[in-house]
N, C-alpha and C positions, 0 to 999 in steps of 0.2 A: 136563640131558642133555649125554653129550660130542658131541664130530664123531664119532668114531671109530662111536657109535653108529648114525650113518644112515650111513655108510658102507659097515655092512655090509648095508644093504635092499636095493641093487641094483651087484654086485660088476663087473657089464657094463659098466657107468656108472662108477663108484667105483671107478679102477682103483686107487690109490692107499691102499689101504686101513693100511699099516705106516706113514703119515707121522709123521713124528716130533711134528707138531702138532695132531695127530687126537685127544691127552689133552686138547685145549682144549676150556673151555666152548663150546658151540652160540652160535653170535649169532646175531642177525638176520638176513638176506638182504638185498645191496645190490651194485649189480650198477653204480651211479652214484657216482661221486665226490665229487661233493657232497654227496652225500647221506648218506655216513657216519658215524656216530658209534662213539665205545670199545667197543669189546667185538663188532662187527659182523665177520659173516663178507662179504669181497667175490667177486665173482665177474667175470672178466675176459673180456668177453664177447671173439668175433673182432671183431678191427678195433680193438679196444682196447690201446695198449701198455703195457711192463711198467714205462714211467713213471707211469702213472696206477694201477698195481697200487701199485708203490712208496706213491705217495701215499697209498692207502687205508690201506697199514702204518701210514703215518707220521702218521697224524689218527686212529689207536686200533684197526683191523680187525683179529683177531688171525689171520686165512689168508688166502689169495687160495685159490683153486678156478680153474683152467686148463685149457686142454685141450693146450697145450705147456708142459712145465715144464722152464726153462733156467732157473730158480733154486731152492736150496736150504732148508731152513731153512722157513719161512713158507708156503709153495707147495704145494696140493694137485693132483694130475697127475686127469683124468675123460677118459672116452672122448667123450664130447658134454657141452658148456657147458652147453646152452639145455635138454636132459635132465635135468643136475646141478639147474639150477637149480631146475625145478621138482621134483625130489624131494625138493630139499633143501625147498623154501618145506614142501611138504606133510606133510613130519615135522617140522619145526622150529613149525608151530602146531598138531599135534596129530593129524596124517592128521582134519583136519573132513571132507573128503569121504567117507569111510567111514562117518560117522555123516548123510549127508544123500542125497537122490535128488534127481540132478541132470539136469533138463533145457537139450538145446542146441539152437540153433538159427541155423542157417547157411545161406548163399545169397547172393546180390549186392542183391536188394532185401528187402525185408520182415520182415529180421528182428526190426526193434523193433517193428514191431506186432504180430506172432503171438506174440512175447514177452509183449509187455503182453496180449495175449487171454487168453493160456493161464495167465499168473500171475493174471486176472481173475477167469475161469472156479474157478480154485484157491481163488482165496479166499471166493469166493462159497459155494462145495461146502465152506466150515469148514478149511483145511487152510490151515496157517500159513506162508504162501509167500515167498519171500523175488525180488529179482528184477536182476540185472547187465547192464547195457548201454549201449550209447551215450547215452543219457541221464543215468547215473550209476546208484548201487543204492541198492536200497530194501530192510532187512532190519528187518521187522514193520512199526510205524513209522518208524521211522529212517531219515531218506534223508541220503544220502553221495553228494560229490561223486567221480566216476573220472575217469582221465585217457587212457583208450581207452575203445573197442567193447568188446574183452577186455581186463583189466586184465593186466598183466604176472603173473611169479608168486607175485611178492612178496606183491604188491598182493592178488592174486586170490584166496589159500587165506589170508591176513589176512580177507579181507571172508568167505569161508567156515566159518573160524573163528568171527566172532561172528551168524553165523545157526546153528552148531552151539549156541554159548551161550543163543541165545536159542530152544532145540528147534525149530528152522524143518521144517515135514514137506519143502518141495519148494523146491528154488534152481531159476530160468528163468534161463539164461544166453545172451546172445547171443553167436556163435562166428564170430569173422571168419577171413579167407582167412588173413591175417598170422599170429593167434595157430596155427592149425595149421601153418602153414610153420615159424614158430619155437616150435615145439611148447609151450608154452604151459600146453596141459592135461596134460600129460604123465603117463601113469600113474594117471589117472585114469579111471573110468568113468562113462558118460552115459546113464544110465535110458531117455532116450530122447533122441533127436537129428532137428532137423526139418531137410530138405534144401527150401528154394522155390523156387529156379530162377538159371540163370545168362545172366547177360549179361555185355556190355561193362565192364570196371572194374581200375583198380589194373597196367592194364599196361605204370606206368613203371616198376614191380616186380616183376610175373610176366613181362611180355616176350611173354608169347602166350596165347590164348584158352585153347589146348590143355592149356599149362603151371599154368593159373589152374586151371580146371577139375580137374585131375588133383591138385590141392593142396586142393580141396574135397571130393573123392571120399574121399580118402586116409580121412580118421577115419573114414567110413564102414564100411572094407574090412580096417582089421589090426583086429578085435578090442573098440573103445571104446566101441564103442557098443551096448547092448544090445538096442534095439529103435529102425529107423531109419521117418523119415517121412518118404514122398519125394512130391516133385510127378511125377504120372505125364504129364503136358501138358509137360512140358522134357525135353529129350535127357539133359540128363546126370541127370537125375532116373531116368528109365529105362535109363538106364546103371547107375546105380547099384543101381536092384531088380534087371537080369541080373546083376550081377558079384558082388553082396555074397550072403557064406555064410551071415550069420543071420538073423533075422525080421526082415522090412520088411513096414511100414503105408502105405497108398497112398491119396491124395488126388488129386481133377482134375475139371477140368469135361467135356472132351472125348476123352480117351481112359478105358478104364476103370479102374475104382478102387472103392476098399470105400467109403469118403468121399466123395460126390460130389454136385452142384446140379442142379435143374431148377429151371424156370418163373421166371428171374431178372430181377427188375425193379429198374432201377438211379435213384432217386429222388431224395429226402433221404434218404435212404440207402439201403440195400438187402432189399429182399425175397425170399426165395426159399424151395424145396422141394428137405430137406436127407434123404438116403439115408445113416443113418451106419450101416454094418455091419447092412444090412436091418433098421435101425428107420425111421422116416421121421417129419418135424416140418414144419409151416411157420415157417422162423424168420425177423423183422425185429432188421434194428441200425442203429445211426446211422452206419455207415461207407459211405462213400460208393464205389463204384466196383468194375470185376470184378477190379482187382487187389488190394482189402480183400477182395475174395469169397473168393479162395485163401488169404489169408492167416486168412482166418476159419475156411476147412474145414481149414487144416494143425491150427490149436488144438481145433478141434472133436474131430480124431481123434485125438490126445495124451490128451484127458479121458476121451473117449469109451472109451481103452482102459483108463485108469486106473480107471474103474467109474463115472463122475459119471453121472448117466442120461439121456437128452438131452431129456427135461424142463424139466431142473434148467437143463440147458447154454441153452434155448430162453427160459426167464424171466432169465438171469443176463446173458443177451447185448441186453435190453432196456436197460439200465443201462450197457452197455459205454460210453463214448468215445474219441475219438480221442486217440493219445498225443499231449505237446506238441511239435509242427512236422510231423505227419504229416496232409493234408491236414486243417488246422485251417480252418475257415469262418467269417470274420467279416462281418459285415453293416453295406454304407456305405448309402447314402440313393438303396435302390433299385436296390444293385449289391451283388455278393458280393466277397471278397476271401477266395482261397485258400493258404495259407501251406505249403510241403512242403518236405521234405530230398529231392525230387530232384534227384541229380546225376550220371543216366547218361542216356544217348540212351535205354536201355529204360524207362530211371523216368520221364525227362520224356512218353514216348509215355502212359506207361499214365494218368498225372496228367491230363497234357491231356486225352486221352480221358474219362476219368469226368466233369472240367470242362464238357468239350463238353455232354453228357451234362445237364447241370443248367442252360445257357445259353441264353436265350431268344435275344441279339442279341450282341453283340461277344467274344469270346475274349481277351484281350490278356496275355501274359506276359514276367513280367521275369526275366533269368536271367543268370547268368555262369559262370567257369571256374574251379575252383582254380588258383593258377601251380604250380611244381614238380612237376605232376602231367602224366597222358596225356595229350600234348597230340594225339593224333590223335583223339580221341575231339570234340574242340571245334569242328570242323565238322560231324561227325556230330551235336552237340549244336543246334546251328545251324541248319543241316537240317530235323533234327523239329520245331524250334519253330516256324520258317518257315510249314512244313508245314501243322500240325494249330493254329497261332492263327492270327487276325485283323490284331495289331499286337504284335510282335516287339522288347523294348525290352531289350537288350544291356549289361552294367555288370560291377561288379569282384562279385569272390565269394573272400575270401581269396587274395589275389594273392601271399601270399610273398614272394619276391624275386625275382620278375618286374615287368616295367613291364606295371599295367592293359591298354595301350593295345596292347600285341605277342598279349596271350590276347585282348583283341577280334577284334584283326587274324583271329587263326586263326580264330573263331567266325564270321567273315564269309565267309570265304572258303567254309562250305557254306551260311549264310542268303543270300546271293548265290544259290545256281543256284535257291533256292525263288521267286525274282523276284516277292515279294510285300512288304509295307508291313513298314520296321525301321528301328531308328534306336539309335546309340549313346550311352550317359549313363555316361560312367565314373566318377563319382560315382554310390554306391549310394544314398544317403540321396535325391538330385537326381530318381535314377531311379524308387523308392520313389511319390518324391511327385507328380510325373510322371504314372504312373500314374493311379495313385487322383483327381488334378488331372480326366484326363481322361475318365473312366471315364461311362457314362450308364444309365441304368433301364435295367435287364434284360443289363447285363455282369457278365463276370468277370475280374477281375484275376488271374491267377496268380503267384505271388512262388516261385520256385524255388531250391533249391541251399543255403540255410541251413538252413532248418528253425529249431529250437528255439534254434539260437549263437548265445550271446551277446556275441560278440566278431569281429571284423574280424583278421584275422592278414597284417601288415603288414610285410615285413625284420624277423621274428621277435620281434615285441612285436603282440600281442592285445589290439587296442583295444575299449572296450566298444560295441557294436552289437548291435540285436535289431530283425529285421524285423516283427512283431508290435507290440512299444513303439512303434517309428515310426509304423504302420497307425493303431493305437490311437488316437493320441494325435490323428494328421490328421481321422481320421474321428470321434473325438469333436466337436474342433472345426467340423467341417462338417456332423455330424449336429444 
């Protein structure tokens, strides 16, 4: 295939269509500098200058793709980079999305578990699922390491590619704020798209609630999405069923919805009585808590419309577990210890709460702060755990290239006004063991903010760490 060929799929985009280097073979997609090899097409993203385009020339890339061209020769002119890029990924392996039905799923929390429910639920019902998210993807068998929530575009219509290879009926994709701001999916269409709700997050990048939110809506409202699922219990979830032109599906507990719970008994895991589009079930799962409850009834009504019959959904959801680092429950001598990726003030409130929830005597959670990241959010973090635990124990959490001890500082500054029992261990491993050390019949430890990572990211080297290994290993010894 040449350039010249996807060049002419979208002329809006592709302004540049008579380049003189457009008779070149198609290369790959590479948008990184090191990462180039011969024959590669580069793409210069903003912020990038034209000395590292140079460079991709000079190590074998036979164009650059820009969205200002002040050079000649080699230089393809596009009206939007981050657009370019993704049309180019998705012709250059084949337009795969065209031969797959792709679901997405988007929000601040939840997305990898209704992800994992609904690729669950898929597979259970016989249909060859394939699944993309912060955990890495999984296409049939095959699990593949990624290196986002959404992979870039390179990355991302590669990894859809070979689920078209291997006839996948349905990709679950998990859809971050990031990948829609830098459009990401571009051109793409989403069979269906889940909306779970917005909190606090990511505003040393979006800059405001408003702005975050209105960058979540967005794919909702031009067109991509074919059938949207919204939480009806969040504002901008029903923002999104008034504003949006085409078919939206509706899930919640407390406002109304075609999707919705009664009689919910929150256990070792959860029980309740399930309204999907006036059929009704009592379904149990092993997920713990009412923020697994939404995230249950979003995948419910994804299947539910696709035709699985809630039956099927009601025995298949017996079998479900939790993804790795999503309220994971391991068992010390007599105490629980619960493992989760949360990392906002809403995700550590809804954790603790389910926590509470299953704790006969002591609460006690360990948690910290990304560095480089919102730091207002880190007394807010502070705050709730104050709050809603018992004993409040404070540590690193991928500090970056911040000093541990300055993200403590901030984190204190709101476990401060909760004037209840905390203490700092800026050593995680120290803090870890701490815990667990102190913990007695009928507690829970809560371990928050990693989840499933296996790494420590340190002045940009990612040391190997896993909270789980740790747990593991202590409480083997002690059990």
């Amino acid at each position: 295939m040449k350039i010249k060929e996807i060049l002419t799929e979208d002329k809006d985009v592709f302004t540049d269509a008579e380049a003189s280097v457009a008779d070149k073979e198609a290369g790959r997609p590479v948008f990184k500098v090191e990462k180039v090899k011969k024959g590669d097409v580069y793409f210069l993203l903003k912020g990038d200058s034209v000395k590292e385009a140079k460079e991709a020339l000079g190590k074998g890339a036979v164009c650059v793709f820009t969205e200002n061209k002040n050079e000649n020769g080699f230089f393809i002119e596009v009206s939007d980079i981050r657009k370019a890029l993704a049309l180019y990924s998705a012709s250059f392996y084949g337009h795969p999305e065209r031969k797959l039905k792709i679901i997405g799923v988007t929000g601040t929390n939840g997305k990898t578990t209704t992800a994992n429910i609904i690729a669950h639920l898929l597979k259970k019902s016989g249909y060859k699922t394939a699944l993309i998210g912060t955990l890495g993807a999984e296409v049939g068998k095959k699990k593949l390491s990624t290196s986002l929530t959404t992979p870039d575009p390179d990355e991302f219509f590669a990894l859809l590619a070979k689920a078209a290879e291997s006839e996948i009926d349905y990709v679950v994709t998990e859809v971050s704020a990031h990948a829609i701001f830098f459009r990401k999916l571009y051109g793409l269409e989403l069979k269906y798209c889940v909306f779970t709700n917005l909190s606090r997050d990511h505003l040393d990048f979006f800059e405001s609630m408003e702005r975050y939110g209105r960058v979540k809506k967005s794919i909702f409202c031009y067109g991509q999405v074919k059938n949207a699922v919204v939480n009806t219990d969040d504002e901008l979830g029903r923002e999104i069923f008034r504003d949006r032109k085409g078919r939206t599906l509706t899930y919640g507990l407390y406002n109304p919805a075609e999707v919705f719970a009664l009689d919910c008994k929150y256990r070792k895991g959860t029980e309740f009585l399930v309204n999907a589009f006036d059929e009704i079930e009592y379904i149990t799962t092993k997920l713990s808590g009412e923020f697994n409850l939404y995230n249950t009834l979003a995948a419910m009504t994804v299947v539910s419309d696709i035709g699985i019959p809630l039956a099927y959904i009601k025995e298949s959801l017996l079998s479900l577990t939790p993804p790795e680092g999503r309220f994971n429950v391991l068992q010390g001598s007599g105490f629980k210890v619960i493992i989760d990726y949360a990392h906002t003030p809403d995700g550590l409130e809804k954790v603790l709460t389910a926590a509470r929830g299953i704790t006969e005597n002591s609460l006690i959670c360990v948690f910290g702060c990304g560095g480089n990241r919102d730091r207002e959010k880190r007394p807010l973090m502070g705050e709730t755990v104050q709050r809603l635990s018992d004993l409040c124990i404070i540590t690193s959490d991928n500090p970056r290239d911040e000093n541990p001890e300055d993200i403590i500082a901030d984190i204190l500054a709101g476990a401060d006004r909760a004037g209840k029992s905390h203490i700092a261990i800026p050593d995680r491993k120290k803090a870890l063991l701490f815990a667990l050390r102190i913990a007695h019949e009928g507690d829970t430890v809560v371990i928050a903010g990693k989840g499933a990572e296996k790494y420590m990211e340190i002045k940009g080297e990612k040391i190997p760490f896993n909270d789980k290994e740790i747990c593991e290993e202590y409480l083997g010894r002690r059990n």
